[in-house]
C-alpha positions in Angstrom: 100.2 78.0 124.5 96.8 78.2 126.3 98.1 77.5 129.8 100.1 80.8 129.1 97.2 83.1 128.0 95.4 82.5 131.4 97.5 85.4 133.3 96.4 88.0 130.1 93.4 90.3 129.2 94.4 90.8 125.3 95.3 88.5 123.0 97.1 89.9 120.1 97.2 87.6 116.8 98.8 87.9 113.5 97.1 86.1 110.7 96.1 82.8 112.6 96.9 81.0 116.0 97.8 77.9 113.7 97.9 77.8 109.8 96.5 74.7 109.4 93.0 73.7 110.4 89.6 75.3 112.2 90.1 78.1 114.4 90.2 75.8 117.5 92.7 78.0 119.9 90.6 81.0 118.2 87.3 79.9 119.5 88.9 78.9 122.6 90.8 81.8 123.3 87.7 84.2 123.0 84.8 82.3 124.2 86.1 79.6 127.2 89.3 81.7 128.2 86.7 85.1 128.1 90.3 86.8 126.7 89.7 90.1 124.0 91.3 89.5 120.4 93.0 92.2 118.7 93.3 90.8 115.6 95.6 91.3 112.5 96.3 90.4 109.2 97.9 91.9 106.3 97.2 89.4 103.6 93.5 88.4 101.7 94.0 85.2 103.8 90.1 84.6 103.4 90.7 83.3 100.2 92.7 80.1 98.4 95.8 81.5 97.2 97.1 77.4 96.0 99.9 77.4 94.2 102.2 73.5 92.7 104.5 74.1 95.8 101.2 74.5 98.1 98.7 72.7 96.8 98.6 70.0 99.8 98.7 72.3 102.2 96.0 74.9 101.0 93.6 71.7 101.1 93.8 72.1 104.9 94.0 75.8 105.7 90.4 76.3 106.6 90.3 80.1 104.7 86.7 80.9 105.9 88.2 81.0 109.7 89.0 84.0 108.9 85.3 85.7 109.2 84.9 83.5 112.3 87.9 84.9 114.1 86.8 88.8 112.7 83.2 87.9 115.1 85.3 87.0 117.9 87.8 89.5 118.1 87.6 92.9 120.4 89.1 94.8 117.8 90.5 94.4 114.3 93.7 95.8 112.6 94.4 95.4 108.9 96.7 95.9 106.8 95.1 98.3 104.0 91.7 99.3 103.2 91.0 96.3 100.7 91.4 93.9 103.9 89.2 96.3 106.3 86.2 96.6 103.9 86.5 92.5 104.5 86.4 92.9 108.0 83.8 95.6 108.3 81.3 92.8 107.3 81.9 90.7 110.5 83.1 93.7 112.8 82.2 97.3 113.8 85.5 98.4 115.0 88.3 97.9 112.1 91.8 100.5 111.7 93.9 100.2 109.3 97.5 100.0 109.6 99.7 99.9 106.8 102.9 97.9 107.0 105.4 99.4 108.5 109.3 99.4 107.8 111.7 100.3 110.6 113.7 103.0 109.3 115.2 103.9 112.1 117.0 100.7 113.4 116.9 98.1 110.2 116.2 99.9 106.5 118.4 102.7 108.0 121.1 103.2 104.9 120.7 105.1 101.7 122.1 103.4 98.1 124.5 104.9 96.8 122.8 105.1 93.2 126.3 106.2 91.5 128.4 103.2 92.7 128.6 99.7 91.0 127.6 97.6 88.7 123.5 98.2 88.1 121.7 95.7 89.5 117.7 95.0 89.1 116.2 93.4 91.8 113.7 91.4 93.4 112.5 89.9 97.0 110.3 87.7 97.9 109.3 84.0 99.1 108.6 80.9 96.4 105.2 81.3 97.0 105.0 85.0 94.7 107.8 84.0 92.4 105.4 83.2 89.5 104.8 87.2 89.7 107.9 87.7 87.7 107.1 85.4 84.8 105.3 88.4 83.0 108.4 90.4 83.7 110.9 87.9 81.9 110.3 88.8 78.5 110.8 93.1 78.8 114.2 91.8 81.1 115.5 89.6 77.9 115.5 92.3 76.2 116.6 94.9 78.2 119.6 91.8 78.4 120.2 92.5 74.5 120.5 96.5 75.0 122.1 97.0 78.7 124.4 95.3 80.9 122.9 94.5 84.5 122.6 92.0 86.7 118.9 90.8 87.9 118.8 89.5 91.9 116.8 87.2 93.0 117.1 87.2 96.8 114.6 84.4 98.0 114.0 81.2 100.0 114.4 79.2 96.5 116.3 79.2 93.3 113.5 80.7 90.6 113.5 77.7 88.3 113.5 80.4 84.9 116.9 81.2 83.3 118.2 84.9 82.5 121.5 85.5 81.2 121.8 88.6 84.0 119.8 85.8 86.7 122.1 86.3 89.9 120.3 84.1 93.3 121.0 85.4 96.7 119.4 82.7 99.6 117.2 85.3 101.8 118.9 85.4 104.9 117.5 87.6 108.0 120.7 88.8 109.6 122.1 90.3 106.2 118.6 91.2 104.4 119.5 94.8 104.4 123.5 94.5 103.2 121.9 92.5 100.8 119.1 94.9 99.2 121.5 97.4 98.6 123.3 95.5 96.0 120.3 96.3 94.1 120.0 100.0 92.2 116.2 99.2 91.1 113.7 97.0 92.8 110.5 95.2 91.1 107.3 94.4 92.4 105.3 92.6 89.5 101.6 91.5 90.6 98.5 90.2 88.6 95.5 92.1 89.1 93.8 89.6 91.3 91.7 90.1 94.3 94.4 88.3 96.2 96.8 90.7 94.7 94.7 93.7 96.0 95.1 92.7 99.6 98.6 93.1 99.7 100.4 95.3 101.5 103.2 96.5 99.3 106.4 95.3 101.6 108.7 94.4 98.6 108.1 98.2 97.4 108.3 99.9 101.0 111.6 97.6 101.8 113.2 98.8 98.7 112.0 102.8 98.8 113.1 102.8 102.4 116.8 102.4 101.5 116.3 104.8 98.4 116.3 102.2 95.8 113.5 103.2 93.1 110.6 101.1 92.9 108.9 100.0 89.9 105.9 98.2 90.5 102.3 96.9 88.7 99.3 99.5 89.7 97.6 96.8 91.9 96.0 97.4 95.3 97.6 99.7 97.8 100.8 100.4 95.3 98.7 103.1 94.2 98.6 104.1 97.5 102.5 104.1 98.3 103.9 105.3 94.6 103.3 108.6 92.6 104.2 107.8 89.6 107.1 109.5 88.2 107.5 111.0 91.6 108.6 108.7 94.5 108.7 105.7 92.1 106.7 104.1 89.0 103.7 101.8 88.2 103.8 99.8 84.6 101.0 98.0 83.3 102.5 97.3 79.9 105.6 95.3 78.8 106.5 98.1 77.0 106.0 100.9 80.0 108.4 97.9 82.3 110.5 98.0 79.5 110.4 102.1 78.8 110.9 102.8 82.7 113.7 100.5 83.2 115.5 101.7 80.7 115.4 105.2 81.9 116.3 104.2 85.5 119.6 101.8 84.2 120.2 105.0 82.4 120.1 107.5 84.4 122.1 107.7 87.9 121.0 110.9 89.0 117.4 109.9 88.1 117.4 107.0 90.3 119.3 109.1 93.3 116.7 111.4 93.0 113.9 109.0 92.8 115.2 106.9 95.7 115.8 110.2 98.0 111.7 110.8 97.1 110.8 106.9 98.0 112.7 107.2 101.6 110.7 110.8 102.4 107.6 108.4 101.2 108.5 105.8 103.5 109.3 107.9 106.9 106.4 110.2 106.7 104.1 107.7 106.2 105.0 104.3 106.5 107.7 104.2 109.3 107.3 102.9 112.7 107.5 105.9 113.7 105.1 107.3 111.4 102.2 104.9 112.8 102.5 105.0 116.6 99.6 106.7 116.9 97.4 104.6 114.3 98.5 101.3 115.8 97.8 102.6 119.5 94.7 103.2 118.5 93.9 99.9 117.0 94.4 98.5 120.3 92.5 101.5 122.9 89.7 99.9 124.8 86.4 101.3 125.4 85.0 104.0 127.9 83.6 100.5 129.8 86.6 98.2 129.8 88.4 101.6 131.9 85.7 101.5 134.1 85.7 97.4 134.3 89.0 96.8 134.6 91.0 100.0 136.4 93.5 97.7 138.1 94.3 95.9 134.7 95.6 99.4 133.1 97.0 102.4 133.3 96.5 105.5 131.8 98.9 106.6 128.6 98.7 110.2 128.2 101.3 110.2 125.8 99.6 107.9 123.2 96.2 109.0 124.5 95.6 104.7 124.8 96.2 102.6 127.9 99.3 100.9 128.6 98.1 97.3 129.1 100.0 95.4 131.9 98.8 92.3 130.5 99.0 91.6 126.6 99.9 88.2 125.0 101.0 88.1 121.5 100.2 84.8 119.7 102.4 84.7 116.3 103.0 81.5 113.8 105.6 78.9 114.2 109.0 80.2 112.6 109.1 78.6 109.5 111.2 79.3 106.3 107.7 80.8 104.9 106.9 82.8 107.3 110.1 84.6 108.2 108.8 87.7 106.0 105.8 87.6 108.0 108.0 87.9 111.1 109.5 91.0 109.7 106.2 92.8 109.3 105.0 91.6 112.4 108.0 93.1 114.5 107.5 96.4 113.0 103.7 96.4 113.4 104.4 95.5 117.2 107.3 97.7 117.3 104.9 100.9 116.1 102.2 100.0 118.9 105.5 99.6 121.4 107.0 103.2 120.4 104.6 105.8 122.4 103.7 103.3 125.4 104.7 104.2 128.7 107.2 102.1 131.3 104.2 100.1 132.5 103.3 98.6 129.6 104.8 94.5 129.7 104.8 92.6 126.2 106.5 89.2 126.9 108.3 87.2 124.5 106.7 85.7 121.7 104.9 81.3 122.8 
């Protein structure tokens, strides 16, 4: 990986350059190879988020390179303004970018809300399963009243049993076919400060193909949903149980609540939507210009350069990460969508 960066002036770097371990190629990167950081996360990764099926593994993550790698970095993009207020206190110049769905060439259909059988839904890696355990009771008894199937699309089989419980393996190529089976997607959380540093991409995927989204009031889902406009936030069994019932209920409700999420989603939280913000993430000073003409050119169209040499740096593709992947595209995708012909990312180490 390092004999590649040599050619570059930026680094760009999503989360870590490894998971495990100091921030070695970090370090390295910014203070032997002399090559600027932009710098971006999307999760709380500062802190231990250890869970039975991670437990070994958080024992070596190293959380506080996090701060470390917020010094050494040129510039810092986060994810929401939990994770920036974190990254003011190591850095002067943080942006926020939300997460970004691409509604143009991925989340680009609309449910049809008066078709099929009704379908509650839920995405998401192992790792967050435990989210939905407060949700099981209000969806036994929704099971006595209503007839509905409840998908779990995910990386593996949710050990709880539901009469309505229907699995789906997550599968990249078919992630989209297979959200719109749903009619209603859920995004449980606990009020945690790891919670809080999320970036609501279970709620975004789902609004995006106008499914409604129900979700806890946690973090930057107060951000993304009005309640009883583009969506809904429960705190209470008995407002999950009151809100889902309206929405199994109701086709036209859920059409006219999902129509509502995608405007939500593609004035605001498209790639197209955050060009500009994620350009500007990335502009270099008045100085760099002046030190480094030959290594840029101008971008009038973005009003940011158009660097000829950027590196990207992302994690291994594993299994775990390959929702990460997803919101890395798009955030790349939204800093690719204004920049002029000159401007060169290779293919990812």
């Amino acid at each position: 990986m390092l004999t590649q960066i040599h050619p570059y002036d930026f680094v760009f770097i999503h989360r870590e350059a490894a998971p495990l371990g100091p921030p070695v190629l970090e370090w390295l990167i910014a203070k032997v190879l002399r090559k600027r950081i932009i710098f971006d996360f999307d999760d709380a990764i500062w802190l231990p988020n250890t869970s039975a099926t991670n437990r070994i593994a958080a024992g070596l993550k190293w959380h506080r390179k996090t701060a470390g790698i917020c010094r050494w970095s040129y510039k810092i993009s986060a994810g929401n303004a939990y994770l920036a207020d974190y990254a003011k206190q190591y850095h002067g110049d943080v942006t926020v970018n939300p997460t970004t769905i691409d509604t143009a060439g991925l989340h680009n259909q609309i449910k049809d809300q008066a078709t099929g059988d009704l379908v509650i839904g839920w995405t998401g890696t192992h790792s967050t399963i435990n989210y939905l355990d407060a949700l099981l009771p209000v969806l036994r008894d929704l099971e006595a009243e209503h007839r509905f199937t409840f998908l779990v699309i995910s990386d593996q089989k949710p050990a709880f049993h539901l009469n309505s419980l229907q699995f789906l393996p997550w599968n990249k190529a078919s992630e989209r076919e297979d959200l719109l089976r749903m009619h209603i997607g859920v995004m449980p959380l606990t009020d945690d400060p790891w919670a809080r540093g999320k970036c609501g991409f279970k709620a975004l995927q789902y609004m995006a193909l106008g499914i409604p989204a129900v979700a806890s009031p946690v973090g930057v889902n107060c951000d993304i949903i009005r309640h009883g406009e583009n969506g809904y936030l429960c705190r209470t069994a008995d407002e999950w149980e009151e809100v889902l019932t309206k929405l199994l209920e109701d086709a036209k409700l859920r059409t006219r609540m999902g129509k509502a999420a995608r405007n939500t989603v593609q004035s605001r939280y498209s790639v197209q939507a955050n060009r500009f913000t994620f350009c500007a993430s990335s502009r270099p000073d008045s100085a760099l210009r002046k030190a480094m003409p030959e290594r840029m050119a101008s971008a009038e169209s973005c009003n940011a350069p158009a660097y000829r040499s950027c590196s990207s740096i992302r994690l291994p593709q594993t299994r775990k990460n390959c929702k990460n992947e997803t919101k890395q595209d798009n955030r790349l995708r939204a800093h690719q969508a204004k920049q002029p012909a000159q401007f060169h990312l290779p293919e990812y180490f």
